[in-house]
VOGU-3710 file (C-alpha; in Angstrom, 3 decimals, decimal comma):
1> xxxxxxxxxx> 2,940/-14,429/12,766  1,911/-15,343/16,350  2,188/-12,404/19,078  4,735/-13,674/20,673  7,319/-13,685/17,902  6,508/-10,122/17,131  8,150/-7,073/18,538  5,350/-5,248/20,666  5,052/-0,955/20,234  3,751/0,671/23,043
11> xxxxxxxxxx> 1,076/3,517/22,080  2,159/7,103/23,100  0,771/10,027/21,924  -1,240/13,164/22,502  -3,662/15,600/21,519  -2,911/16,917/18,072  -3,348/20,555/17,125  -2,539/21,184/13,725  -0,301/18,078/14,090  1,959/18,658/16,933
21> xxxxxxxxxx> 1,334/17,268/20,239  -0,418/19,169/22,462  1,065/21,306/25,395  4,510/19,799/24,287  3,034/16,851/26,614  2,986/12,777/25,996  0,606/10,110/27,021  2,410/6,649/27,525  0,969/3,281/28,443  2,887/0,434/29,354
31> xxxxxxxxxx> 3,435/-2,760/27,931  2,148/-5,812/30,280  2,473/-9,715/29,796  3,401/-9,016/26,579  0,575/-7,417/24,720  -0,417/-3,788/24,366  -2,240/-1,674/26,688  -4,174/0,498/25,173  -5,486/2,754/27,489  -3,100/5,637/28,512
41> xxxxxxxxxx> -2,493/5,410/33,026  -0,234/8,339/33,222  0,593/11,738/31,453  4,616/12,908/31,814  5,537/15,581/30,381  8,670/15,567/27,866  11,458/16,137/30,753  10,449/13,481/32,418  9,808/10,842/29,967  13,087/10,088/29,242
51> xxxxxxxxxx> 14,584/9,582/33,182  14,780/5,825/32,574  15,675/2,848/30,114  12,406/1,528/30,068  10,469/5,439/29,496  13,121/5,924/26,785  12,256/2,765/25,252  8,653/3,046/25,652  9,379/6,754/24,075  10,927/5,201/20,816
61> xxxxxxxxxx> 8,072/3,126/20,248  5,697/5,396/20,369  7,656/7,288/17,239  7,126/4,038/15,621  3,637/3,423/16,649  2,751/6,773/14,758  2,981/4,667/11,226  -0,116/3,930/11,881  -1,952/7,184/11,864  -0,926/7,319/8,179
71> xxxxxxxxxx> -2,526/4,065/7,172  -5,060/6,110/5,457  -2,505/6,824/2,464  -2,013/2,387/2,045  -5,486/2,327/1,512  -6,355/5,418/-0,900  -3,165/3,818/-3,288  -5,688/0,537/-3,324  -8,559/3,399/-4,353  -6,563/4,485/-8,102
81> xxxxxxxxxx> -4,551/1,581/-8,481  -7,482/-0,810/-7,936  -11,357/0,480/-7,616  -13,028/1,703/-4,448  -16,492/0,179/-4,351  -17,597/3,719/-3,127  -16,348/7,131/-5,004  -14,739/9,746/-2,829  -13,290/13,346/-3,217  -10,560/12,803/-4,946
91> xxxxxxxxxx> -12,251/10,152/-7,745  -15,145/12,325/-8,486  -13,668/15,520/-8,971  -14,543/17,182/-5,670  -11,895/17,760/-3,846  -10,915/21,090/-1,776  -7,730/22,284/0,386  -10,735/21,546/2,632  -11,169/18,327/2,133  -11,032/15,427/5,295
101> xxxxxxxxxx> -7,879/13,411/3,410  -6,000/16,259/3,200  -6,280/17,976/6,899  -6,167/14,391/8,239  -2,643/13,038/6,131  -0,974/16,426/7,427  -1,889/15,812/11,236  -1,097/12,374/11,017  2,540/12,798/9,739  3,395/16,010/11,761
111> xxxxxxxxxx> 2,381/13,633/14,521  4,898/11,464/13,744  7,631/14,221/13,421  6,656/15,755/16,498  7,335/12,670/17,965  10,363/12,024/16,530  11,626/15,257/17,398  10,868/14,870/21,188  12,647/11,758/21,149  15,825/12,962/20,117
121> xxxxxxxxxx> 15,478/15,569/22,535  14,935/13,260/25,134  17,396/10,551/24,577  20,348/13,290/23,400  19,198/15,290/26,678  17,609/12,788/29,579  18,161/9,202/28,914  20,151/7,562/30,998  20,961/4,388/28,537  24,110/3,623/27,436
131> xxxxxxxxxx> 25,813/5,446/24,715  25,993/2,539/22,289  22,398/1,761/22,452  21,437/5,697/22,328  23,281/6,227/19,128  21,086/3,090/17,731  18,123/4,846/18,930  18,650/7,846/18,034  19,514/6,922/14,175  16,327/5,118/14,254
141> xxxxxxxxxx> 14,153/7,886/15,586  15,949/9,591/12,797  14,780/6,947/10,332  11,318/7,699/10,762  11,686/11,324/10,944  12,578/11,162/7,359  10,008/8,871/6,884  7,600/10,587/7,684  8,891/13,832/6,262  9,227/11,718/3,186
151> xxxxxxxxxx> 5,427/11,123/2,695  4,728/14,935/3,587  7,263/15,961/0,412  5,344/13,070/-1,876  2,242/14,602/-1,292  2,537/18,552/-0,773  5,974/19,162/-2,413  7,355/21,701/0,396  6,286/21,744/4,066  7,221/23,870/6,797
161> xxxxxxxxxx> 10,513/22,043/8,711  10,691/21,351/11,978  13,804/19,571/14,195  12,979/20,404/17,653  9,797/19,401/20,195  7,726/23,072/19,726  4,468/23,473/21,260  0,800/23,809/19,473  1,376/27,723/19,646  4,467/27,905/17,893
171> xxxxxxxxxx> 3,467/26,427/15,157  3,904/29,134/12,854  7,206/28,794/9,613  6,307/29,038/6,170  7,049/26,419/3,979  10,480/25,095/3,246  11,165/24,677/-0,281  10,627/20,611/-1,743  14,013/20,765/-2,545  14,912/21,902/1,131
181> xxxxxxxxxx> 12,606/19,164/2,750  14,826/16,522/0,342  17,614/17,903/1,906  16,890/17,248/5,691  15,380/13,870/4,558  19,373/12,592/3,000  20,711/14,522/6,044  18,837/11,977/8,501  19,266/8,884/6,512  22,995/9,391/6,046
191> xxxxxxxxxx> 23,398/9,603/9,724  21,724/6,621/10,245  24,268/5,152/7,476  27,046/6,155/9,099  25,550/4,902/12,537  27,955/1,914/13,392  25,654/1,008/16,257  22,146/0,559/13,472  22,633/-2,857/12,667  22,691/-3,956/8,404
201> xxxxxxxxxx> 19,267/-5,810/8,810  17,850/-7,868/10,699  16,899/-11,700/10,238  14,391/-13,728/10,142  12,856/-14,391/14,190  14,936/-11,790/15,583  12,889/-10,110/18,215  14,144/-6,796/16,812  12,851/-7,319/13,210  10,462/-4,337/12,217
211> xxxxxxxxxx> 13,276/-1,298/13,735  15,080/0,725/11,185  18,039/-0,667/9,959  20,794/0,223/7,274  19,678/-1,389/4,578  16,144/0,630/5,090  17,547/3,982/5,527  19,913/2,973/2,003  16,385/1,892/0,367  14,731/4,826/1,158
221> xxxxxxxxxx> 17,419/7,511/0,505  17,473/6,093/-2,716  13,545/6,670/-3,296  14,260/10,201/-2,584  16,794/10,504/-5,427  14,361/9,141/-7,634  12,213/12,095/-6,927  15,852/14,484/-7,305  16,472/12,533/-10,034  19,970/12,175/-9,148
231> xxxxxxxxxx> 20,034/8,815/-11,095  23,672/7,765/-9,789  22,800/8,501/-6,267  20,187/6,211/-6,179  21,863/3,218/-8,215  24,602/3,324/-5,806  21,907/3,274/-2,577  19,953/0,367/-4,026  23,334/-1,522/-4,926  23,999/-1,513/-1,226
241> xxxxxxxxxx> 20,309/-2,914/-0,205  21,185/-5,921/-2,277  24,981/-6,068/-0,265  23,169/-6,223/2,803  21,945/-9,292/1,992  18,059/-8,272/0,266  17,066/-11,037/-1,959  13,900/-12,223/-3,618  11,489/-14,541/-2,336  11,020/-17,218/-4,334
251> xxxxxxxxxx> 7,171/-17,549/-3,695  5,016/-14,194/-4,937  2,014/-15,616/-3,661  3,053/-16,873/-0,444  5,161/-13,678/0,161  1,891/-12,041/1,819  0,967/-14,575/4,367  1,985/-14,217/7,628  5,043/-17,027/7,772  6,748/-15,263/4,832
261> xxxxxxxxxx> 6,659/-11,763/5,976  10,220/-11,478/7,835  11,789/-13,061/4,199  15,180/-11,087/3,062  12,903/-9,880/0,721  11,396/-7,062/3,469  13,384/-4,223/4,158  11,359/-2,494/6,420  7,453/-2,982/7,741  5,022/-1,949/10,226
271> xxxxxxxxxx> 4,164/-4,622/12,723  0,792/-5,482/13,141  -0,699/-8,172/15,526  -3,955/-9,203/15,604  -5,306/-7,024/18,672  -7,715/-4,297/17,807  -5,976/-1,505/17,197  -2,662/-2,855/16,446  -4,095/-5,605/13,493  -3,850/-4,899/10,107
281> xxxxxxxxxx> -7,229/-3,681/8,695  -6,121/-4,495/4,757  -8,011/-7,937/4,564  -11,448/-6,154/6,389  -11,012/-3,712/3,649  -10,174/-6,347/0,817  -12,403/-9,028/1,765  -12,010/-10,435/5,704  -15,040/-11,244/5,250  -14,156/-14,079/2,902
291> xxxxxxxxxx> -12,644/-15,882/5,500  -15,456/-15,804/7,885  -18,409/-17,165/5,394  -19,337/-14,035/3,242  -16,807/-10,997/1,924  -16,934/-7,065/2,395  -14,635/-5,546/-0,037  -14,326/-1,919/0,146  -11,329/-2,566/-2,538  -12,126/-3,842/-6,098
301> xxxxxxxxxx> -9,888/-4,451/-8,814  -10,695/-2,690/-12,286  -11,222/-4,648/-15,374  -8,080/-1,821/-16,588  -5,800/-3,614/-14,219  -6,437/-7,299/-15,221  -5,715/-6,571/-18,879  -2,547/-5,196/-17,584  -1,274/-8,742/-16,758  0,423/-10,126/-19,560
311> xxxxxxxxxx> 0,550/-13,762/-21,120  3,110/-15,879/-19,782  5,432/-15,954/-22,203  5,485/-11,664/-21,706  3,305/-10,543/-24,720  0,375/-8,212/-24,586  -3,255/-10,218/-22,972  -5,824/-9,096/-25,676  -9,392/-10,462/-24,829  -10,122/-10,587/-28,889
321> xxxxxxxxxx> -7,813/-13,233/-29,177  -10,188/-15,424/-27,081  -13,745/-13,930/-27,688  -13,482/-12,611/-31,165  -14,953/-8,694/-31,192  -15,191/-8,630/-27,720  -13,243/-5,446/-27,569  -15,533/-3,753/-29,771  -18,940/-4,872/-27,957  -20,784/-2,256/-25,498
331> xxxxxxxxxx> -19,418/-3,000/-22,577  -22,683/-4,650/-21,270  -23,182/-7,054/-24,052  -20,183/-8,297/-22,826  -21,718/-9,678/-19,807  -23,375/-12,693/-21,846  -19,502/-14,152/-21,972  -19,423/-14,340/-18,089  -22,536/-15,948/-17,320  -22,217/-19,903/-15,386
341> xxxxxxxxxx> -22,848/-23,074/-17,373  -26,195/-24,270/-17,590  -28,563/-21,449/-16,802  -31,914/-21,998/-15,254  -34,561/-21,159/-17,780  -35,350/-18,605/-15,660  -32,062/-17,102/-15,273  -31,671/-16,957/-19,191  -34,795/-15,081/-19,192  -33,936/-12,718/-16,723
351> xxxxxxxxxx> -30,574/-12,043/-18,946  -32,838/-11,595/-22,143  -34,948/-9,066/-20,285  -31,825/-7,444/-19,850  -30,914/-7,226/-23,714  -28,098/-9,792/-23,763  -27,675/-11,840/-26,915  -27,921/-15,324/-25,647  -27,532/-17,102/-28,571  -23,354/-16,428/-27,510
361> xxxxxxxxxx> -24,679/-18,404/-24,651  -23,035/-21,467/-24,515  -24,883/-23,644/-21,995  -22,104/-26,154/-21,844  -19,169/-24,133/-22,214  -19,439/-20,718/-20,734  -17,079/-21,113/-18,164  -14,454/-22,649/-19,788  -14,342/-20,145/-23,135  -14,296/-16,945/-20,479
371> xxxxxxxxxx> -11,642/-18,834/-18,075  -8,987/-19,600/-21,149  -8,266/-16,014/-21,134  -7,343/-16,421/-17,716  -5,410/-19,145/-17,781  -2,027/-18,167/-19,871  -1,378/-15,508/-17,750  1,163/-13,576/-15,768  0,699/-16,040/-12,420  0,576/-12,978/-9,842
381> xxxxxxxxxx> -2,340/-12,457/-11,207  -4,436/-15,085/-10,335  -2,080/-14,810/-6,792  -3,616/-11,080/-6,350  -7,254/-11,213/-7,822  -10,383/-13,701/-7,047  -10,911/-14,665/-10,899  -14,425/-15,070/-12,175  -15,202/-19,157/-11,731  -12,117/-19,110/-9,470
391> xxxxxxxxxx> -12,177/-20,739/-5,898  -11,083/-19,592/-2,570  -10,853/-21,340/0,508  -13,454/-19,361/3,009  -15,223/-20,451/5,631  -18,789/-22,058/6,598  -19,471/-21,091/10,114  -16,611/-22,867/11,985  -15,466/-24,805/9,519  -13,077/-23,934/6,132
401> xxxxxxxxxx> -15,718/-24,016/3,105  -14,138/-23,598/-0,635  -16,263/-21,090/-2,573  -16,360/-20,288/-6,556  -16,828/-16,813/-7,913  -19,647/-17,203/-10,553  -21,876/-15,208/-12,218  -25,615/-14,993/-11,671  -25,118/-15,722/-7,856  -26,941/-18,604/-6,183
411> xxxxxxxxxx> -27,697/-19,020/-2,852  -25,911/-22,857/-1,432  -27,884/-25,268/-3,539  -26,913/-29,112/-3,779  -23,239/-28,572/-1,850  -22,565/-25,854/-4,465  -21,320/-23,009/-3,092  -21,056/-19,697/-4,602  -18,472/-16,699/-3,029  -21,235/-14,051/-1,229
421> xxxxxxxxxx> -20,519/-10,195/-1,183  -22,387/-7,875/0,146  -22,962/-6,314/-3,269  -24,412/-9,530/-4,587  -26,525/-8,083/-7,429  -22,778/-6,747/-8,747  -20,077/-9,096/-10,289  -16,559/-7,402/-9,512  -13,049/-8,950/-9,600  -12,102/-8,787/-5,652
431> xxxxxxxxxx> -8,330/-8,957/-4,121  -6,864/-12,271/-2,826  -3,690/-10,683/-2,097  -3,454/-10,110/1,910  -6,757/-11,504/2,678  -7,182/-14,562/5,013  -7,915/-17,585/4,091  -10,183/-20,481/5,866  -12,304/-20,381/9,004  -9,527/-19,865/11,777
441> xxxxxxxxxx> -7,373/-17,005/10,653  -6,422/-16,349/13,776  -7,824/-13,281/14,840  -10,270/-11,963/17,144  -12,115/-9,584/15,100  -12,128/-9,002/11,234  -10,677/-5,397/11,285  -7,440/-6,429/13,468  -5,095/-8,956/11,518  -1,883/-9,822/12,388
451> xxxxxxxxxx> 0,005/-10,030/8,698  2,430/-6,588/9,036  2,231/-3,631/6,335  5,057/-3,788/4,181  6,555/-0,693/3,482  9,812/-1,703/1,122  10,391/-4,893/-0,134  13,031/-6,082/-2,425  11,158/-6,244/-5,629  10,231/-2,226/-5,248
461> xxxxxxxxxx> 13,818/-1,652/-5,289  15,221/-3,642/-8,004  12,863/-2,110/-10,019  13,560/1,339/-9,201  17,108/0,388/-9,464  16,092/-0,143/-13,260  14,337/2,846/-13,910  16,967/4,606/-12,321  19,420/2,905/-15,126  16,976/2,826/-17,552
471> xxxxxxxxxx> 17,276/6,998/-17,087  20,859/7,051/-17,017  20,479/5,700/-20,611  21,623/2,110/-19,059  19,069/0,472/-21,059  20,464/-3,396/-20,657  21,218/-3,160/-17,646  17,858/-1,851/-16,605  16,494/-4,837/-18,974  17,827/-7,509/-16,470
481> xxxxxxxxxx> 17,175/-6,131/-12,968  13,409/-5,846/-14,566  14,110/-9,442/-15,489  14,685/-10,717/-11,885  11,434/-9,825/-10,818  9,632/-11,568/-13,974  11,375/-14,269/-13,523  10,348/-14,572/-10,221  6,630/-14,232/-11,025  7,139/-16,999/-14,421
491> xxxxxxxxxx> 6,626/-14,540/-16,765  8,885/-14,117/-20,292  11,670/-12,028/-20,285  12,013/-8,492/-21,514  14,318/-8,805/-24,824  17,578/-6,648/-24,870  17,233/-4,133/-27,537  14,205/-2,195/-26,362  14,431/1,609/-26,764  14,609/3,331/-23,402
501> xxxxxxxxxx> 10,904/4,634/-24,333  9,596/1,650/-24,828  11,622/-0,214/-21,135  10,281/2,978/-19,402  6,521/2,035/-20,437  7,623/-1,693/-19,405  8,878/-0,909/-15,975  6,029/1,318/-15,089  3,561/-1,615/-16,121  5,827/-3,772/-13,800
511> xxxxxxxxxx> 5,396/-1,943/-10,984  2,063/-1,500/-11,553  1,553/-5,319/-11,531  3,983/-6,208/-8,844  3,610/-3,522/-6,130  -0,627/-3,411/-6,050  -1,935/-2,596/-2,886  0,520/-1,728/-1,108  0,647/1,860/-0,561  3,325/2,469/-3,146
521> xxxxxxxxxx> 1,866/2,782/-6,949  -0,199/6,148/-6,005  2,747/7,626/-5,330  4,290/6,700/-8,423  1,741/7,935/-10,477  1,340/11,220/-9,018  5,248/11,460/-9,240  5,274/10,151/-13,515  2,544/12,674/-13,193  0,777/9,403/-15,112
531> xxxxxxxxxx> -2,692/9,610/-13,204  -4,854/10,929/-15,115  -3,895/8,572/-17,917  -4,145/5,548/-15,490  -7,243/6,029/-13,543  -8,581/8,582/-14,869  -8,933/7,557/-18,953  -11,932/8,045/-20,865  -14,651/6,074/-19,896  -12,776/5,138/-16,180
541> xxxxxxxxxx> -15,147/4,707/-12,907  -16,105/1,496/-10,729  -16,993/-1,158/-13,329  -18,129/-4,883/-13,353  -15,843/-7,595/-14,692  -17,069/-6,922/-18,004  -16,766/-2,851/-17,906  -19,670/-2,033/-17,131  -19,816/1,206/-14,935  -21,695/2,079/-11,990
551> xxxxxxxxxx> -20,319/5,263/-10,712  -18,362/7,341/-13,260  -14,676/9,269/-12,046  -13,984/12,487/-13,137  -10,772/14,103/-13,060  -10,757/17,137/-11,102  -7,491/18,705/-12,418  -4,178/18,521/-12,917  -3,314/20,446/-9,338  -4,560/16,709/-8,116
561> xxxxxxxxxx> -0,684/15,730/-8,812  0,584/17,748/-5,775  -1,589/18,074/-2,874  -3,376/21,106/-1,115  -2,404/22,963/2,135  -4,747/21,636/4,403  -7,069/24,894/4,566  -7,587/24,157/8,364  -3,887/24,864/8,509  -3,573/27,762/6,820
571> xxxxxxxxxx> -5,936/29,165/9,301  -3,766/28,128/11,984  -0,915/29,609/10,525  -1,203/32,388/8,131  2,127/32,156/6,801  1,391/28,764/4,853  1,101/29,685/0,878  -1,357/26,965/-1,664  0,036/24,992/-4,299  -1,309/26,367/-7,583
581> xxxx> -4,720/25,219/-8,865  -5,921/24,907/-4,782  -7,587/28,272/-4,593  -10,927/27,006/-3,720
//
């Protein structure tokens, strides 16, 4: 979406110690001609940052402009739900309560709180706006207080609670019980329900699209009774997200460009525009580089996760059915089934040097066997992943240049031209979905895009709305909300008549296929406690398309299901206790 259409958040913040601001003091900046300055002119301390209607508003954006210090967490769900092309701490079994992810996710959110907290301080306290629009302000501040308390009780399961602007010394209560954090989180959200002045949702072009709104704080009060498990709670909060007017869009693939992302299927998202520092930095990290005549993916998509997409008409994808014994071959036998058609001599000797059986060569052929099992599939798949001898429109210098993802790479030869990563001697599936497409995306810099983070989306609810069922022993019911989302994507239905074991497995899958990359499966496995099983299964680690792998994970334990007390904070404040299995 272009700049102008987009609600603008003005940057405030401050220097965090141990996550709270500083001094109890704010930086602001303010917003001129309609883009963001990001350079902070003036420092006001909290009693005097509220004295007008354009501080306090300034203010509440800056609570808002703290969803992106977690971004972090987005990207790490694309590191166990897809493949990171590099292993880190928590994939290689090395993680501590010291750890960077850990210290870093804490500051970030307490950030967000602190900021929170000052602004309802400020607006109950100060502001001089009028009382309908401070009530609207104040349940949205409230919003993303339990937001962002939300992602602290996902992660670490009990956190210390704070509801008032404190200062960096006074940061000093124990830890609230999970339970207790829960509570305070319903607490918020049901005063921004009950807020007649927080508008149902917002449309399509409205300049206020992106601000809290009922049908978010219904959607995500609902998420937390999924964690309670308070199954009635939560069918009764999703029910109301679809009577506010949520509804599928009818497009998955076109759902993440940038004309689609204000469709009733959003219920709440973090604006981005493509300025650096307020861009999204999902399609640098999946593959900007696509669009601008070569590709760095720091994402990769597991050969795990591709099976996982079913045929169209909803049964199981099993690669025997279209290369006979491939599932019992060492995985880099397999590679012989990937290779392009027609082979220099000199390329099929390079692959016999490598002990591949080329007489399962087929010069003619190749292609086409290996892209049949491919082609009857679940369509978001070939809508989220670049597909060996797939295309995608990237770009030659200025212009938009169509690429094909094959196997050994070529440099351009003869108007033929191959899709170039920087990991060229590697073949790896890489992500389509967010990633720009063509030579003009847009944007002034590949790490700044303007295509917003969604946070909830319709889909994410109706299928939490039937696992919720599905729980409460609802089984048909459950069957059909899972339904609307396949049938969205053209795959078969689920029949009536499974077992509630069996829908369970079903809508886990579903999610896993639907939601990818966007910040929301990591969290479901850790709460399932299904992670080891998912990314962590015998034989898991960063693999080619054909399973080959080239960095082994290792699980590091099963304390990896509920985070570590940043150690850095303990230090700070003594009276923080570890989650068992942390004691480095």
């Amino acid at each position: 979406m272009t700049t102008n259409n987009k609600r603008k958040y003005c940057f405030w913040g401050g220097r965090a110690i141990s996550g709270i601001l500083f001094g109890g003091a704010i930086l602001f900046s303010s917003c001129e001609k309609g883009l963001l300055d990001t350079t902070p002119k003036t420092q006001v301390l909290t009693n005097n940052m509220w004295l007008t209607e354009n501080l306090t508003d300034q203010g509440v954006n800056g609570v808002y402009q703290a969803l992106r210090l977690g971004q972090d967490l987005f990207v790490y769900d694309s590191y166990v739900t897809m493949q990171g092309r590099d292993n880190s701490t928590l994939m290689n079994g090395t993680a501590t309560s010291s750890s960077g992810i850990f210290s870093s996710t804490w500051q970030n959110l307490y950030e967000g709180i602190q900021r929170a907290n000052n602004a309802i301080y400020g607006i109950t306290e100060i502001s001089p706006v009028a009382e309908d629009k401070k009530a609207r302000l104040l349940a949205e501040v409230k919003f993303l207080r339990a937001f962002y308390y939300y992602r602290l009780n996902q992660l670490y399961r009990g956190v210390p609670i704070y509801t008032e602007p404190i200062t960096w010394d006074k940061v000093d209560k124990p830890r609230s019980t999970e339970q207790e954090v829960w509570d305070l989180i319903i607490s918020d959200l049901t005063a921004c329900i009950n807020e007649t002045q927080l508008p149902d949702r917002y449309q399509k072009g409205d300049g206020n699209f992106g601000r809290a709104t009922k049908s978010a704080a219904y959607a995500l009060r609902g998420k937390v009774y999924m964690y309670t498990q308070e199954w009635a709670k939560a069918i009764a909060d999703f029910e109301e997200v679809k009577n506010l007017g949520h509804t599928l869009f009818n497009n998955y693939a076109d759902l993440f460009k940038g004309d689609n992302e204000q469709s009733p299927e959003i219920i709440f998202s973090i604006q981005n525009m493509p300025l650096s520092g307020y861009g999204s930095d999902y399609q640098f990290r999946f593959g900007s580089r696509s669009a601008f005549g070569s590709n760095w993916n720091t994402y990769l998509i597991s050969p795990e996760m591709i099976d996982r997409y079913q045929r169209k008409d909803g049964t199981p994808f099993n690669w025997d059915d279209y290369i006979p014994g491939y599932n019992e071959m060492e995985p880099k036998m397999r590679e012989v089934f990937f290779l392009r058609n027609n082979l220099t001599a000199e390329e099929i000797q390079n692959m016999a040097d490598k002990g591949l059986d080329m007489s399962l060569y087929l010069p003619d052929g190749n292609e086409e066997r290996v892209t049949a099992a491919y082609a009857d599939r679940d369509p978001r798949l070939a809508s989220t992943v670049i597909l060996p001898y797939s295309t995608f429109l990237g770009a030659n210098g200025s212009a938009d240049q169509l690429f094909t993802s094959r196997w050994p790479y070529r440099q351009e030869f003869g108007g033929v031209f191959d899709l170039r990563t920087d990991i060229v001697p590697r073949f790896y599936y890489y992500p389509r979905k967010f990633v720009y497409e063509g030579a003009n995306p847009g944007i002034p810099n590949r790490q700044a895009g303007g295509y917003d983070y969604i946070v909830m989306r319709y889909a994410d609810i109706l299928l939490l709305w039937a696992e919720a069922l599905n729980e409460s022993q609802k089984t048909s019911e459950a069957v059909l909300k899972v339904n609307e989302v396949r049938a969205r994507a053209g795959v078969g239905n689920i029949p009536l008549g499974i077992s509630t074991d069996d829908l369970r497995k079903e809508i886990r899958d579903e999610r896993r296929r639907e939601l990818i990359a966007e910040g929301v499966i990591y969290f479901d496995e850790l709460r399932w406690k299904t992670l080891k099983e998912t990314s962590f299964q015998e034989g898991s680690g960063i693999k080619e398309v054909w399973g080959t792998i080239n960095s082994p994970y290792t699980w590091g334990g099963d304390q990896l299901y509920i985070w570590p007390i940043p150690q850095v904070e303990r230090e700070r404040n003594t009276s923080l206790t570890q989650n068992t299995g942390w004691d480095d």
